[in-house]
C-alpha positions in Angstrom: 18.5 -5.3 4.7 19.9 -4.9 8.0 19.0 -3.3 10.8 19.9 0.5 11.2 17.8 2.7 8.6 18.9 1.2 5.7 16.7 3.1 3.1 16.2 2.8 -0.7 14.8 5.4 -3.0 13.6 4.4 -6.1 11.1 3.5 -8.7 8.7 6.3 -7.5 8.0 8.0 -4.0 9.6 4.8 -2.3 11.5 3.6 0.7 12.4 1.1 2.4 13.5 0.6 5.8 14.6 -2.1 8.4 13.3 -0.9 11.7 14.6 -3.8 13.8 11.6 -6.5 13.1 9.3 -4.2 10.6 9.9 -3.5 6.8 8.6 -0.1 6.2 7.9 1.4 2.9 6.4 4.5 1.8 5.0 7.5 3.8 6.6 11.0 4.3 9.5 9.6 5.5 11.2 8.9 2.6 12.8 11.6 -0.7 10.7 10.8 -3.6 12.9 9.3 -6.7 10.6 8.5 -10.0 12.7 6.4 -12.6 10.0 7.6 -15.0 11.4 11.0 -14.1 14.9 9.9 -14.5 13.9 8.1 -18.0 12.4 11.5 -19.3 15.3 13.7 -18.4 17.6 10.8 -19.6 15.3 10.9 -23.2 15.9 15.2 -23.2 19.5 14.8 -22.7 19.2 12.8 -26.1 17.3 15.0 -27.9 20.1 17.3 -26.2 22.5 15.6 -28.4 20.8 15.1 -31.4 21.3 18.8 -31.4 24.7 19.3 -31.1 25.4 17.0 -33.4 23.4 18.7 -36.2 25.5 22.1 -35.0 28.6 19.6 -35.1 27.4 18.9 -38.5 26.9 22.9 -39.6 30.7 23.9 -38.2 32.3 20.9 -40.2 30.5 22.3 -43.6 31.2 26.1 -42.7 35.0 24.5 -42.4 34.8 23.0 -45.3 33.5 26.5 -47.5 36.2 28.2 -45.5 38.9 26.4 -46.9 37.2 26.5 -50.2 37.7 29.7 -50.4 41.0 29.9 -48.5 42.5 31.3 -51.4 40.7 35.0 -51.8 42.1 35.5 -48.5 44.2 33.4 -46.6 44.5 35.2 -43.1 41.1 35.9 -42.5 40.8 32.0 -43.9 43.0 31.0 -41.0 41.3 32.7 -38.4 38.0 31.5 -39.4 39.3 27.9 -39.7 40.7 28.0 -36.2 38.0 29.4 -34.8 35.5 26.7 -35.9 38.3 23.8 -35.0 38.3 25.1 -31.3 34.5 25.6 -31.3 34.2 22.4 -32.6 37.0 20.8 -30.0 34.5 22.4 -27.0 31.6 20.6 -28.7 32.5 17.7 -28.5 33.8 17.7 -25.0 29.4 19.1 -24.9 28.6 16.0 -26.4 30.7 13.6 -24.5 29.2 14.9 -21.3 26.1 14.6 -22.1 26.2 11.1 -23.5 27.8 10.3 -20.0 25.2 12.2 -18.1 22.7 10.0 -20.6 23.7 6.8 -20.3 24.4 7.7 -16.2 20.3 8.6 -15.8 19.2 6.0 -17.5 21.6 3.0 -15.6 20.5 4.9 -12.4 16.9 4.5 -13.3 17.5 0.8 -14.0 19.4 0.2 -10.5 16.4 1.9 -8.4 13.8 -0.3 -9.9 15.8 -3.2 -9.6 16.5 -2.4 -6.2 13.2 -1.2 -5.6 12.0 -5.3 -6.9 14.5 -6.7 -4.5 13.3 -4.5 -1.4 9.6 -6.2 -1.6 9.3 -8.6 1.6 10.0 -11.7 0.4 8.0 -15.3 0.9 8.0 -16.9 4.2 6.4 -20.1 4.6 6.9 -21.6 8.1 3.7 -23.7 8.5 5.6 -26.1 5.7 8.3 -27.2 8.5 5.4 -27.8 11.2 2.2 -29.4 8.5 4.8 -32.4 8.1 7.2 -32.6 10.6 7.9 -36.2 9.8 9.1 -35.9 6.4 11.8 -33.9 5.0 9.8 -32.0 2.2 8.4 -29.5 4.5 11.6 -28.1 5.6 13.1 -28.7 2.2 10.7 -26.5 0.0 9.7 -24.0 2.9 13.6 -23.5 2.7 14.2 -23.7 -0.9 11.1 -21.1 -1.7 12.4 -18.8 1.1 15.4 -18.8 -0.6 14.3 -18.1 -3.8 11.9 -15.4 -3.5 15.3 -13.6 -0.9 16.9 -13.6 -4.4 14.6 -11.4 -5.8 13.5 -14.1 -8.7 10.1 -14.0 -7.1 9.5 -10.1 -6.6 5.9 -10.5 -5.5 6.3 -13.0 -2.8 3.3 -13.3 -0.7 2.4 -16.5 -0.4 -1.2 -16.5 -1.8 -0.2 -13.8 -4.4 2.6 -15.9 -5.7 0.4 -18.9 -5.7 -1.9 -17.8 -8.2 0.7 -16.3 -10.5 2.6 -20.2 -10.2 -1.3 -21.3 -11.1 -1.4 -19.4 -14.0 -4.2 -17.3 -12.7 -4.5 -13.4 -12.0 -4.6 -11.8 -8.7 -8.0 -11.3 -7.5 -7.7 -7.5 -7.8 -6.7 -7.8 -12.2 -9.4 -10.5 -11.6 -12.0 -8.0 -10.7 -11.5 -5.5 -13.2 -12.0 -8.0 -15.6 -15.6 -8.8 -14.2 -16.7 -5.4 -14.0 -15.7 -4.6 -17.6 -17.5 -7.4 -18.5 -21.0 -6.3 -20.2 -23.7 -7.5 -17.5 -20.4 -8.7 -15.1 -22.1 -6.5 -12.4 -25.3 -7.7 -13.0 -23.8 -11.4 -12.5 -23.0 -10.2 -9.1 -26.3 -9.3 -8.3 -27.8 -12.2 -9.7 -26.1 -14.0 -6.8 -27.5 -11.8 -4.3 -30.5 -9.5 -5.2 -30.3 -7.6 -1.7 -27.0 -5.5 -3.2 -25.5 -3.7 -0.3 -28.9 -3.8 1.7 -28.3 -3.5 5.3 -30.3 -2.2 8.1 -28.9 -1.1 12.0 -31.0 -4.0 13.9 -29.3 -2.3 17.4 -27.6 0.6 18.6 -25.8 0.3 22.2 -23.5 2.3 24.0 -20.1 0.4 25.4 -19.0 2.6 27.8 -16.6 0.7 28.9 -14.5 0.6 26.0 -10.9 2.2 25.9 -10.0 5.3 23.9 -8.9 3.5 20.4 -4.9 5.1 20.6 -2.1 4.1 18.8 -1.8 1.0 16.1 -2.7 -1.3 19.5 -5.9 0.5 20.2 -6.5 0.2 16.6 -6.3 -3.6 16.9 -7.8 -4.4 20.3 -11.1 -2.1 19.0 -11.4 -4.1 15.6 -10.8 -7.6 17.6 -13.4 -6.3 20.5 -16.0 -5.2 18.0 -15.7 -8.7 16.0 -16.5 -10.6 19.4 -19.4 -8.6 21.4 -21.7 -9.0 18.8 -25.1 -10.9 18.6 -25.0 -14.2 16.4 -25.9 -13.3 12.8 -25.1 -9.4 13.2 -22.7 -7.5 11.1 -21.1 -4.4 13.6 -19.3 -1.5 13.4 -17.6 0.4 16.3 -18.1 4.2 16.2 -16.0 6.4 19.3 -16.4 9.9 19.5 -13.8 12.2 20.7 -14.6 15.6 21.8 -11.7 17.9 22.8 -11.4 20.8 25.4 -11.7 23.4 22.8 -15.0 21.4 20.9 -13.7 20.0 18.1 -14.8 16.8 17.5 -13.4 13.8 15.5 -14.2 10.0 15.3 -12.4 6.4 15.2 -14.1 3.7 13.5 -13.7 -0.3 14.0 -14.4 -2.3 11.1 -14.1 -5.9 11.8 -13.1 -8.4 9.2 -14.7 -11.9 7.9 -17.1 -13.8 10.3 -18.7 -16.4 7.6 -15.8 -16.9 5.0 -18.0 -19.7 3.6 -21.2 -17.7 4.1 -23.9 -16.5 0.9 -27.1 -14.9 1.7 -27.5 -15.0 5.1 -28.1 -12.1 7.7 -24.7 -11.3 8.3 -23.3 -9.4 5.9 -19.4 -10.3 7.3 -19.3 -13.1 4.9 -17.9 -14.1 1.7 -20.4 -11.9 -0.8 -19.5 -8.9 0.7 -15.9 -9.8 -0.5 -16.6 -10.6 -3.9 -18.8 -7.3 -4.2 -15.6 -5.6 -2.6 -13.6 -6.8 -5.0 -15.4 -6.4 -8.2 -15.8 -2.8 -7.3 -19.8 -2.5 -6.6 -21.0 -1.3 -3.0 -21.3 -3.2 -0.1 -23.7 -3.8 2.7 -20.7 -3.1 5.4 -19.8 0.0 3.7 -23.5 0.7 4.0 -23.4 -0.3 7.6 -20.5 2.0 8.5 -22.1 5.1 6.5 -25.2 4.4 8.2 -23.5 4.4 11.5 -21.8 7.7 11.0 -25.2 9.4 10.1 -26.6 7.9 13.5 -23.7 9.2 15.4 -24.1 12.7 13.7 -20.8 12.7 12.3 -20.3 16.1 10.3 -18.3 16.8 7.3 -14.9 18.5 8.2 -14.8 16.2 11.3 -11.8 14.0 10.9 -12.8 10.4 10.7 -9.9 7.9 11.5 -11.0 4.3 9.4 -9.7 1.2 10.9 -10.0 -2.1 9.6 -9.3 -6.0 9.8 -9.0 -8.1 6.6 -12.4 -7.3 4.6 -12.8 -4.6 6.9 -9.4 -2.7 5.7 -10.9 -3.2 2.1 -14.6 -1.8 3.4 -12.3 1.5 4.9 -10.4 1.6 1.9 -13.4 1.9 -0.3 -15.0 4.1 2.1 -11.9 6.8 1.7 -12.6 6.3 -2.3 -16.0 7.2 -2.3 -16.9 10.4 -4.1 -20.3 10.4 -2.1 -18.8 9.6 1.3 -16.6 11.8 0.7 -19.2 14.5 0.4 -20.7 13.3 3.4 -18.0 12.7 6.0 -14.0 13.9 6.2 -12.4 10.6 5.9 -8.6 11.8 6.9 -7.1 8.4 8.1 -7.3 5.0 7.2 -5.6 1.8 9.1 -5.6 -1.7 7.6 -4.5 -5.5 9.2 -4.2 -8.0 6.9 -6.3 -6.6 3.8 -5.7 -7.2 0.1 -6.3 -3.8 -0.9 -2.5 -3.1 -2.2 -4.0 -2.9 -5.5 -7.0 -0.1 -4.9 -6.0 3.7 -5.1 -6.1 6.1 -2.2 -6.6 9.8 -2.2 -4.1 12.3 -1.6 -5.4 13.5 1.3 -5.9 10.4 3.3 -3.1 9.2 5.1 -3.0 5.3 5.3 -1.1 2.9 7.2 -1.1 -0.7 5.8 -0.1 -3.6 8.1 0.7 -6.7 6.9 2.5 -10.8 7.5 5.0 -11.6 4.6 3.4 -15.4 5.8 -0.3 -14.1 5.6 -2.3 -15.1 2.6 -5.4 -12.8 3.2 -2.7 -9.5 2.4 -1.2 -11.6 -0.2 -4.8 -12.2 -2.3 -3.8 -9.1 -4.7 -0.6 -10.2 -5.3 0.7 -7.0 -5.5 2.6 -4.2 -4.2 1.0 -0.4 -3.2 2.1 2.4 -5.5 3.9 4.1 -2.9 3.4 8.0 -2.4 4.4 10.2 1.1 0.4 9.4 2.5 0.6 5.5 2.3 2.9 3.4 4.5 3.3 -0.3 4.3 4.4 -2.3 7.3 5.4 -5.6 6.9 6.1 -8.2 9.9 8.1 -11.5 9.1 6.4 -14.2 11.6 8.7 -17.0 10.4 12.1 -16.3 13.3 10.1 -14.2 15.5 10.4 -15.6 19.5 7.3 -13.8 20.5 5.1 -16.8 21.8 1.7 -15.8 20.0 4.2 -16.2 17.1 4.9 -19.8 17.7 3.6 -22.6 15.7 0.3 -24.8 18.1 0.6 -28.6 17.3 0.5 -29.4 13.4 -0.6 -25.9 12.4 1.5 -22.4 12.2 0.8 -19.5 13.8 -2.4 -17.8 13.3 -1.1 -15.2 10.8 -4.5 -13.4 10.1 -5.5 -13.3 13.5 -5.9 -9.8 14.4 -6.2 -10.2 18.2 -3.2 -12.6 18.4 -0.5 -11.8 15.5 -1.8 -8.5 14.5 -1.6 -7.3 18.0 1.8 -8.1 18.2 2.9 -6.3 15.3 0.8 -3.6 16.2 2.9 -3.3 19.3 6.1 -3.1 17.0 4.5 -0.2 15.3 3.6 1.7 18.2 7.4 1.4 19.9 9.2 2.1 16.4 11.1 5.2 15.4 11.0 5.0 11.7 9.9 7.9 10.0 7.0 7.1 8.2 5.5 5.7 11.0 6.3 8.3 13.1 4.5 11.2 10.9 1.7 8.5 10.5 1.5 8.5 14.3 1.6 12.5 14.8 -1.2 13.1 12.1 -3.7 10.2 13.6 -2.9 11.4 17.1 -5.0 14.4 16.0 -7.9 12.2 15.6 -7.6 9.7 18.4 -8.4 10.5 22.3 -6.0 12.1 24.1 -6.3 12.4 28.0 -8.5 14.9 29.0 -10.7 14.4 25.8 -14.3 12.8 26.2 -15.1 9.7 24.4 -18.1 8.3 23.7 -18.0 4.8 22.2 -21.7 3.2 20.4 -22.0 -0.2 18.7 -24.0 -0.2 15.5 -25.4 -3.7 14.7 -27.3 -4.1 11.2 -28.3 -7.2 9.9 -29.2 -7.9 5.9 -33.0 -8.4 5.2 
């Protein structure tokens, strides 16, 4: 693709778009094309056909008992004969353009999926060229898989994602639904962990201080703020209230990521059990947390709430926006993830998502897979690997930090804000409902919990 709005419809309510440094897909931006669609009108026009050729079949035996019978009177016999030879001549020019119109739909339906597999961002890998700058391997393969994924013959090219599938092994999204149809598969979970999604608020504090949470930078900068001022051992959540001239009220919320990757059982509930519960589909103590924080804030149902989340945090707001008794609870209109594997869970209709991700990040790339597209979810991909941004810039033997939502997630965030493309652009116009604008009073609390 090449910059200039080069879109692609196809394979469902998809497009794709080059805005300068971001691959866009999704959102309202975009016409909706279904190849299913296309495939069922292409299987009518068939059955279309079929049916003229059975009436075909009638006008060749009426011709045939016509000239039988030519005899008793031949005039009338060679008006009826002629008759059926032009009605006959017109149906087959029917059938002919039909079978074009057929075989059209259904090589059309072919080129937007193939197209629509070709479009995916593709597998960077620039930490290869820096990890071994002595020997020639590392800029060898880095090159060779960059290349092959561009052509398409790896169609699911994030790096992790494609990883597992070279392993043999599923992505941990198939991997999870595998566990919870397991009989007692939850129950293995819990066996790990008896304290479930147990979580109490340890602290409440005001941070008044803190700037409105606007635009895809605010987003960031809230979610990197809210991971840092925290006390050691403490899961927290960010909660800003925004009242307007008029009353009405609505709410961001910051939903930090990770903080023990390694960690089981401890008082944090930022840690690694949280993910697996996340991903096996049970309830988790920071989706407690953030419900718990809500309820504190007196957050009221039909008050937009604007989800925004970092890595396990974008799969905590994801869930969130899922959840039949959340849902109940609290009007979750908007949700905003960096670097979360969550392509593979569902979203309502009515909650209009905005997905940011790294082609080089391995955290989005966990689910090796790609987001069933629809006009209320739009993916943003950034490709680190060329970029001359300096927090973009490999540091000694290492690569740039890819995940880091403060540092390469900011950066990109900035992209989104200054781009043009229209998905984005209706994303921006239907969260700026939500987030402060001036004039508005904000009121931004802190909600610590820790697990018992």
């Amino acid at each position: 693709m090449s910059p200039g709005g080069m879109q692609h419809d196809g394979g469902g309510p998809s497009r794709y778009s080059f805005d300068g440094v971001l691959t866009v897909s999704g959102g309202e931006g975009g016409a909706v094309v279904d190849a299913q669609e296309i495939r069922a009108l292409a299987a009518r026009l068939g059955w279309t056909i079929d049916t003229l050729f059975a009436g075909a079949s009638n006008l060749n035996a009426a011709a045939s008992i016509v000239r039988g019978g030519a005899h008793l009177s031949p005039a009338t016999a060679g008006i009826a004969t002629g008759a059926i030879a032009t009605a006959l001549g017109e149906l087959r020019d029917v059938l002919a353009e039909c079978s074009d119109l057929r075989d059209a739909l259904e090589l059309a339906a072919l080129a937007y999926e193939e197209a629509e597999d070709g479009a995916r961002p593709v597998l960077q890998i620039p930490w290869l060229r820096v990890a071994f700058p002595g020997a020639p391997f590392g800029p060898v393969l880095s090159s060779w898989m960059s290349d092959v994924t561009s052509h398409g013959l790896l169609p699911s090219a994030r790096t992790s994602g494609m990883v597992m599938q070279l392993l043999g092994l599923p992505s941990l999204g198939r991997a999870a639904q595998v566990v919870t149809s397991l009989p007692g598969g939850q129950a293995l979970i819990d066996a790990l962990d008896p304290r479930g999604d147990d979580i109490r608020v340890t602290a409440e504090r005001d941070a008044p201080d803190a700037a409105p949470r606007t635009g895809a930078l605010g987003l960031a900068q809230g979610i990197g703020q809210t991971f840092d001022d925290r006390e050691e051992g403490a899961s927290a959540v960010e909660v800003q209230r925004v009242e307007r001239a008029d009353g009405d009220v609505s709410w961001v919320v910051s939903i930090p990521g990770t903080r023990e990757p390694l960690g089981f059982g401890g008082s944090d509930a930022q840690d690694m059990q949280t993910n697996i519960r996340a991903y096996v589909d049970m309830r988790t103590p920071m989706e407690t947390l953030v419900v718990s924080a809500l309820a504190r804030a007196d957050a009221q149902l039909g008050q937009p709430v604007l989800l925004a989340g970092h890595s396990q945090g974008g799969m905590t707001a994801i869930r969130l926006a899922n959840d039949p008794g959340v849902r109940r609870r609290f009007t979750i209109s908007n949700v905003v993830t960096f670097g979360s594997p969550v392509s593979f869970m569902p979203v309502p209709r009515d909650v209009q998502v905005l997905q940011v991700e790294h082609a080089e990040d391995a955290v989005s790339g966990l689910d090796s897979a790609t987001p069933s597209e629809s006009a209320n979810r739009t993916l943003v991909v950034r490709h680190l690997d060329g970029s001359s941004a300096a927090v973009d810039q490999p540091t000694g033997i290492g690569g740039p930090d890819v995940h880091g939502i403060t540092s390469t997630y900011a950066e990109t965030a900035r992209y989104v804000d200054a781009s043009g493309d229209e998905s984005i652009t209706a994303w921006r116009e239907h969260a700026r409902t939500i987030w402060a604008q001036p004039g508005d009073a904000v009121t931004t609390t802190v909600y610590e919990g820790e697990r018992p």
